[in-house]
C-alpha positions in Angstrom: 78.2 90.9 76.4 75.4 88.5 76.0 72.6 91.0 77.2 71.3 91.1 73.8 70.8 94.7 74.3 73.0 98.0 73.8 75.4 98.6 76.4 77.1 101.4 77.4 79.6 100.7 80.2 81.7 103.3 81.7 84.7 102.0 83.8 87.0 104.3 86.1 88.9 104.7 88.6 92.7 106.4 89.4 95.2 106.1 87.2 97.8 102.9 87.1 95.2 100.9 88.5 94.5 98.5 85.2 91.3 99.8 83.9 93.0 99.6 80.1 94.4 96.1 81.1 91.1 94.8 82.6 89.2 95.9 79.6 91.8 94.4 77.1 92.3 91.3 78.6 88.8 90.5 78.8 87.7 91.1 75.3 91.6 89.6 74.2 92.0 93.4 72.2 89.0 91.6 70.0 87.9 94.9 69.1 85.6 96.1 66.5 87.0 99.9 67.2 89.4 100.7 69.4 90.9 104.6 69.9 92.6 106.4 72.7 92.6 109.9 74.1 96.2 112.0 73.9 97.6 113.0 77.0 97.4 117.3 76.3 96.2 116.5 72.9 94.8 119.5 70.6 91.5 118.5 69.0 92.6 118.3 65.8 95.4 115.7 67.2 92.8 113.5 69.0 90.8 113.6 65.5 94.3 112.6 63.8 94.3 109.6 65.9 90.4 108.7 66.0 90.8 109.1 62.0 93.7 106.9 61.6 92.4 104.4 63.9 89.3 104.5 61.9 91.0 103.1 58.7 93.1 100.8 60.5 89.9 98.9 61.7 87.8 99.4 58.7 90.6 99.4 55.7 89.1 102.2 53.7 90.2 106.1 53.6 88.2 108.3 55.8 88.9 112.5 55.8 90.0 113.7 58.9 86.9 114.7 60.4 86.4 118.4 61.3 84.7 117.8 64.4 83.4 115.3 67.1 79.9 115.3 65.2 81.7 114.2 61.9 84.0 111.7 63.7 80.8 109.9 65.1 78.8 109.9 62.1 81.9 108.6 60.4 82.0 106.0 63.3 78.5 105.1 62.9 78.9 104.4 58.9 81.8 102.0 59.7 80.0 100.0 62.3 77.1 99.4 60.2 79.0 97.6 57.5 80.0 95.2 60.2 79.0 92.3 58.8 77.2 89.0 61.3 75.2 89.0 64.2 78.3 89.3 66.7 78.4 92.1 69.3 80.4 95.3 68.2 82.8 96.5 70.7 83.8 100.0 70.9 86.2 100.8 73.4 87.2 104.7 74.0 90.2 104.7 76.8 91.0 108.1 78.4 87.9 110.0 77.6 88.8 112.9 79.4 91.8 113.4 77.3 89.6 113.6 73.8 87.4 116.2 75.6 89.5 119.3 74.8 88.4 123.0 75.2 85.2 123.8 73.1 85.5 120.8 71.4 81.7 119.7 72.2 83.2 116.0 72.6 80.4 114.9 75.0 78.1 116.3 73.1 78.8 114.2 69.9 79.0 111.0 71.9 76.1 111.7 73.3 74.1 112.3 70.1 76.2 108.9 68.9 74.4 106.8 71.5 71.2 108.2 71.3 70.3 108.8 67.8 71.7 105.5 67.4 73.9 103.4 69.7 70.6 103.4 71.8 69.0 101.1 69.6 71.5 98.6 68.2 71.5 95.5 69.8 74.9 94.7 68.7 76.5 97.7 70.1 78.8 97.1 73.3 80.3 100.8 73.8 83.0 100.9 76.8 84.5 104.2 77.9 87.2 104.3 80.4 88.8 107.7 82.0 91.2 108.1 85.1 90.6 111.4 85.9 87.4 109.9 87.8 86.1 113.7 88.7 85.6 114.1 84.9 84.2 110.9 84.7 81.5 111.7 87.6 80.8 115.0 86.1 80.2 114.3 82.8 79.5 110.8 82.1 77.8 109.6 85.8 76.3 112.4 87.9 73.2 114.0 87.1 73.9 116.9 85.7 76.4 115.2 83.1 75.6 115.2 79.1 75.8 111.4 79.2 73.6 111.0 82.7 71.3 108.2 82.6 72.9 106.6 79.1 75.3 104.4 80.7 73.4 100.9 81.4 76.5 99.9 83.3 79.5 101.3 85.6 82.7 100.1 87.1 84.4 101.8 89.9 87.8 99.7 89.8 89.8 100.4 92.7 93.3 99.4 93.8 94.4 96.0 95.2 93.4 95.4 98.9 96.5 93.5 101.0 94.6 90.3 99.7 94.6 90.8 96.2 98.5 92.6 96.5 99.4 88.6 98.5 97.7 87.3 95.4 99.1 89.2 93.0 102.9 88.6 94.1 102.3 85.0 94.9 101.6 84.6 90.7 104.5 86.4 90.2 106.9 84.4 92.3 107.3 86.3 94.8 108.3 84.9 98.4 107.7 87.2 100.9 106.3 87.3 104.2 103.2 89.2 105.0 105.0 91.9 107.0 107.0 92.9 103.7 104.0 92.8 102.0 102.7 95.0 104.2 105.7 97.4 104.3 105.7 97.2 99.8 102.1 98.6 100.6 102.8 101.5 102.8 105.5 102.6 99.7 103.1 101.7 96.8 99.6 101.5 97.7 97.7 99.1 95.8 98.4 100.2 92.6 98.8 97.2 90.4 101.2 99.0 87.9 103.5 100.1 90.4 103.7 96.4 91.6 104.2 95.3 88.6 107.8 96.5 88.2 108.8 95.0 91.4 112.0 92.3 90.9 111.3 89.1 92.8 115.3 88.6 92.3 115.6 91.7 94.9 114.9 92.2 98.3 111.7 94.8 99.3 114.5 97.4 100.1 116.4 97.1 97.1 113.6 97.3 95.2 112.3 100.7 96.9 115.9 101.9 96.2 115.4 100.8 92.5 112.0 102.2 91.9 113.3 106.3 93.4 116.4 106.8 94.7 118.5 105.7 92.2 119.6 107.4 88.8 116.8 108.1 86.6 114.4 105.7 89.1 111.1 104.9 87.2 108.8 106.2 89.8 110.7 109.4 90.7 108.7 111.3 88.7 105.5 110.4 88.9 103.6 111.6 91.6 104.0 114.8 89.2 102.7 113.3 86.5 99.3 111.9 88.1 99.1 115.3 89.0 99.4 116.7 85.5 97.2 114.1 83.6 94.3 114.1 86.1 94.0 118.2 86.7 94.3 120.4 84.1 95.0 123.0 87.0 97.1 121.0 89.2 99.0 123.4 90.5 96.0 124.4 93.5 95.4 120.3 93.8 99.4 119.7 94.9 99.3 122.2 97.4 96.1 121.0 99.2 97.8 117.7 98.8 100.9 119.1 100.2 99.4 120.8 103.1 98.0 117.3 104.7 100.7 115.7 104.0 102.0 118.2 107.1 99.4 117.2 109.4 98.4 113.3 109.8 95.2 113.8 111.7 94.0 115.7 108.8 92.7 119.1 109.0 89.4 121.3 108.2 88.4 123.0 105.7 88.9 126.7 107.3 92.8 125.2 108.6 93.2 124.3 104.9 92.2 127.8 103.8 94.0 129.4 106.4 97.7 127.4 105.9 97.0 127.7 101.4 95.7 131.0 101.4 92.8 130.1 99.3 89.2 131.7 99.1 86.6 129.5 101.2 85.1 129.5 97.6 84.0 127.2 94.8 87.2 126.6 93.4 88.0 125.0 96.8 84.8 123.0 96.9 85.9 121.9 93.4 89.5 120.8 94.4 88.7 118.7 97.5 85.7 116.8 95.6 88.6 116.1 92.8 90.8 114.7 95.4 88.3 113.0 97.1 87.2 111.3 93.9 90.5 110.2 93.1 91.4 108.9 96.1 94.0 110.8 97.5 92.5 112.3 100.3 89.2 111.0 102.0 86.6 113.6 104.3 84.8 112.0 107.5 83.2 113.5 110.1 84.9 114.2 113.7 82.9 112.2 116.5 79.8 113.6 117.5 79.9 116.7 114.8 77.9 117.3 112.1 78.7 118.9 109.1 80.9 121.3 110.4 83.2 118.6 111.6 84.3 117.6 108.7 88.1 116.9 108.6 90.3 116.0 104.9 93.2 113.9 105.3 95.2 112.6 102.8 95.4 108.8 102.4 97.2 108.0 99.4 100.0 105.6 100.6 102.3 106.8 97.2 101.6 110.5 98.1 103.0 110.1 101.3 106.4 108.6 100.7 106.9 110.4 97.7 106.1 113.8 99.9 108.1 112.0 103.1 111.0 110.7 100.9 111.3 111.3 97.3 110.5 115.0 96.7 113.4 117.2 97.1 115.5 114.1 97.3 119.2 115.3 95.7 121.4 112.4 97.3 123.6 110.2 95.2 123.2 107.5 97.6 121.9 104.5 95.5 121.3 102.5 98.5 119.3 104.9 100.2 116.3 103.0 101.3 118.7 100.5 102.9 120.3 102.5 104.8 117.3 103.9 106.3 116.5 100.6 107.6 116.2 102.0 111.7 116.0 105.5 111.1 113.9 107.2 113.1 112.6 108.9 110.2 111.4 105.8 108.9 109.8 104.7 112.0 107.5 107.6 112.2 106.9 107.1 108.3 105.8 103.4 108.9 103.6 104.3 112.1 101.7 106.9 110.4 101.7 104.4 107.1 99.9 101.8 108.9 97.5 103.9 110.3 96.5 104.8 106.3 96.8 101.3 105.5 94.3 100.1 108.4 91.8 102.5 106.6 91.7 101.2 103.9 91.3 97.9 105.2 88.0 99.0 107.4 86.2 96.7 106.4 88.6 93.5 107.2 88.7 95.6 110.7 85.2 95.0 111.4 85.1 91.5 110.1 87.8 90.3 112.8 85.6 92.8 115.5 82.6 90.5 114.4 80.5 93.9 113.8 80.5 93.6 109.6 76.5 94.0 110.0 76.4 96.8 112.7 76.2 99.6 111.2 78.5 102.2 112.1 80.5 105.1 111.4 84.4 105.3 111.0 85.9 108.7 112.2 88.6 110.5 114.6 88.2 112.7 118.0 90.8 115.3 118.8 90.4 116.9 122.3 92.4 119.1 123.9 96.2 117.2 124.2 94.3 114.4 123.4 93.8 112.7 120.0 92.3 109.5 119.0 93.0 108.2 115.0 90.3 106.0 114.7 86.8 105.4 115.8 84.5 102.8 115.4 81.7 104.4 116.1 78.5 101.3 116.4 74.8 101.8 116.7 74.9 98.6 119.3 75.8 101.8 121.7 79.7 101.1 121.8 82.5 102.9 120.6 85.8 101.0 119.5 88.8 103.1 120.1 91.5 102.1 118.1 95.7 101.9 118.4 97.4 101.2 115.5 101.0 99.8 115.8 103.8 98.3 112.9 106.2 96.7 114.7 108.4 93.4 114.2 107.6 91.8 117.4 104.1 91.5 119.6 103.5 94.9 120.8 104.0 95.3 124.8 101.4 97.7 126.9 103.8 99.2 129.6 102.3 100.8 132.8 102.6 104.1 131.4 101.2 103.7 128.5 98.2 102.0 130.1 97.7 105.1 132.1 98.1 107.2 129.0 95.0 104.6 127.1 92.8 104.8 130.7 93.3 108.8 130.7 92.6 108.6 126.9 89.5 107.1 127.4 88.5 109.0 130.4 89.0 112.3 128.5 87.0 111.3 125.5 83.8 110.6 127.8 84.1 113.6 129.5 84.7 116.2 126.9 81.7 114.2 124.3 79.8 113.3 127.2 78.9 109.5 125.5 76.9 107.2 127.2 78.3 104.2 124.7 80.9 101.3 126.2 84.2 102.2 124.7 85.7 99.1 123.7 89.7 99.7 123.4 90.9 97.8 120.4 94.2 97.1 119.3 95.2 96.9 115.2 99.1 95.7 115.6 101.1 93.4 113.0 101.8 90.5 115.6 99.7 91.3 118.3 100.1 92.0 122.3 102.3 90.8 124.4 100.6 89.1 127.3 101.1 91.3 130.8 99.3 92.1 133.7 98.0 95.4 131.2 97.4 93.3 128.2 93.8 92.3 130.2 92.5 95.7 129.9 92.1 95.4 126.1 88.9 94.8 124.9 89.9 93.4 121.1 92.5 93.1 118.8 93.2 92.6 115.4 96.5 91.8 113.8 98.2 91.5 110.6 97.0 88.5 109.4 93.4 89.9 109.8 94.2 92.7 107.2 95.2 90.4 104.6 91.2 88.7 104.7 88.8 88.8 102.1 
């Protein structure tokens, strides 16, 4: 804002995750033009609404323009009657929505900025988008119409456990970190979604409120992010669908095989699209190369809506509630954790006291032997990590410390590493202290997760 230059900042990231709110909050809706894109839209709908938006702002008459090109020229005449010496701020929220079929929409803005956006140092342009593939492809990468415009970006992604405490805490809620780490596993970090929590209700209550019961406000929408960020979604579900099956994640010719999909472009395309939008993340299996590459999904919403709310046809209003020692839900909250340690990588190595190794995060599967997550450090160790939710301090039995030595053991062999392996424990209230407790390298509970 105070560059004294032209700017032309693109913000994105998935959707619900407050890219409108940031941007409106900021500049207090102190707009100079403001329009939005039309969720399936026809062109001549999304230039209805750029039109109308157009005189509401200016307080003239304008024609409904018959294409992008007009609409932007159109633009361009308002803004220069702009009296002072004020920036102008234009702010265009879902882009991708505006850009229907054959409508040459990035093709106008483009010519916008640069036959004259470019050069007016008044001109603050902000575009925003959730589906973040488009938003790569066209405004971003290097083969987009608007590559190399942009002066600015903002990759706004959701809440980290931090920022979730925060963000409850100035809402009134009182709840220990294990519940906020449990509201996690249901919602992710998706600011939205935590926003229509009731602090007068109890975690459970409020999953119960939210899906299961009659016409529950988030029943329905893992569907629509489905429909709003892929015009094609169809294809994107059923990749989605398929890792929810398998927790370790799986690659790319086991996805083929279990969708029954050409090893093709159009699959290259969908696993980028998930990848961008954070459902799913790729990493490489220890000590492969590219042909180790395994997807596995990692959106926490995904997950329990797949685990819990699809097909759901109960009348049960209390339904969360009653799942409260379900083994069903134990499994759920195990694998949960595991996701929400992931994402929380970075608070992992902070606590390990390796935040300036450098390193690589990734799994090992062996034969009936599998290993989550690696920590894999160029100071020639390997952190091999357990992850356990549980209410109390987690105790090592002496079967289980067999099962962790043979673990290791196995690992060596079959990758043939010369590294230490360090085993390292990620559990919500730590270990209980035993005579196998001592074979544990590090660990890292709860309260480590919830660090800057």
């Amino acid at each position: 804002m105070d560059s004294g230059a032209p700017e032309f900042i693109a913000i994105y990231g998935r959707r619900r995750v407050g890219k409108t709110f940031l941007i409106r909050q900021f500049f207090n809706d102190a707009f100079s033009f403001y329009s939005t894109g039309i969720y399936q839209g026809t062109k001549r709908e999304q230039l209805g609404a750029f039109c109308r938006q157009l005189k509401y702002y200016s307080g003239r008459e304008w024609g409904i323009p018959k294409d992008w090109f007009e609409a932007f020229a159109q633009l361009k005449e308002y803004l220069e009657s702009v009296e002072g010496t004020a920036p102008v701020v234009v702010f265009l929220d879902e882009l991708p929505w505006m850009d229907t079929q054959k409508s040459r929409f990035v093709k106008a803005l483009e010519y916008f900025w640069n036959s004259w956006g470019a050069s007016n140092d008044r001109l603050k342009l902000v575009v925003c988008g959730s589906a973040t593939t488009w938003m790569r492809e066209n405004v971003l990468s290097d083969k987009g119409g608007l590559y190399n415009r942009t002066t600015r970006s903002i990759y706004l992604a959701p809440f980290t456990l931090h920022e979730t405490e925060q963000y409850l805490l100035s809402r009134g809620f009182i709840w220990n970190r294990y519940q906020i780490a449990e509201c996690y596993m249901v919602l992710g970090g998706t600011p939205l979604y935590l926003r229509m929590l009731e602090r007068n209700q109890s975690l459970s209550q409020n999953v119960d409120s939210l899906f299961f019961i009659p016409n529950a406000p988030l029943a329905r929408e893992y569907d629509f992010l489905f429909r709003s960020l892929f015009k094609d979604a169809v294809l994107h579900r059923q990749v989605i669908e398929t890792l929810a099956g398998k927790a370790s994640g799986m690659t790319r010719e086991e996805i083929v095989k279990a969708v029954k999909i050409d090893d093709g472009g159009t699959l290259t395309k969908v696993l980028r699209n998930l990848c961008d939008c954070d459902f799913i993340r790729q990493y490489t299996a220890f000590g492969k190369k590219e042909r180790g590459i395994i997807f596995q999904l990692t959106d926490l919403f995904s997950l329990f809506h797949l685990r819990y709310v699809k097909g759901y046809r109960g009348q049960d209003e209390h339904h969360w509630q009653n799942m409260i020692d379900s083994p069903s839900r134990r499994a759920w909250s195990g694998y949960a954790f595991e996701q929400l340690c992931l994402h929380h990588i970075r608070q992992i190595k902070k606590k390990l006291g390796i935040s300036g190794v450098q390193s690589d995060v990734c799994a090992w599967k062996g034969e009936n032997c599998q290993i989550d997550l690696l920590i894999d450090r160029r100071d020639q160790t390997v952190n091999l990590c357990e992850m356990k939710f549980s209410q109390g301090e987690f105790e090592i039995t002496r079967q289980y410390d067999e099962q962790l030595r043979r673990r290791a053991e196995i690992f060596r062999t079959a990758t043939k590493t010369r590294k230490a392996l360090h085993k390292t424990f990620v559990t919500t209230y730590g270990l209980k202290k035993n005579m196998y407790s001592g074979n544990i390298q590090s660990e890292v509970v709860l309260d480590d997760l919830f660090e800057v």
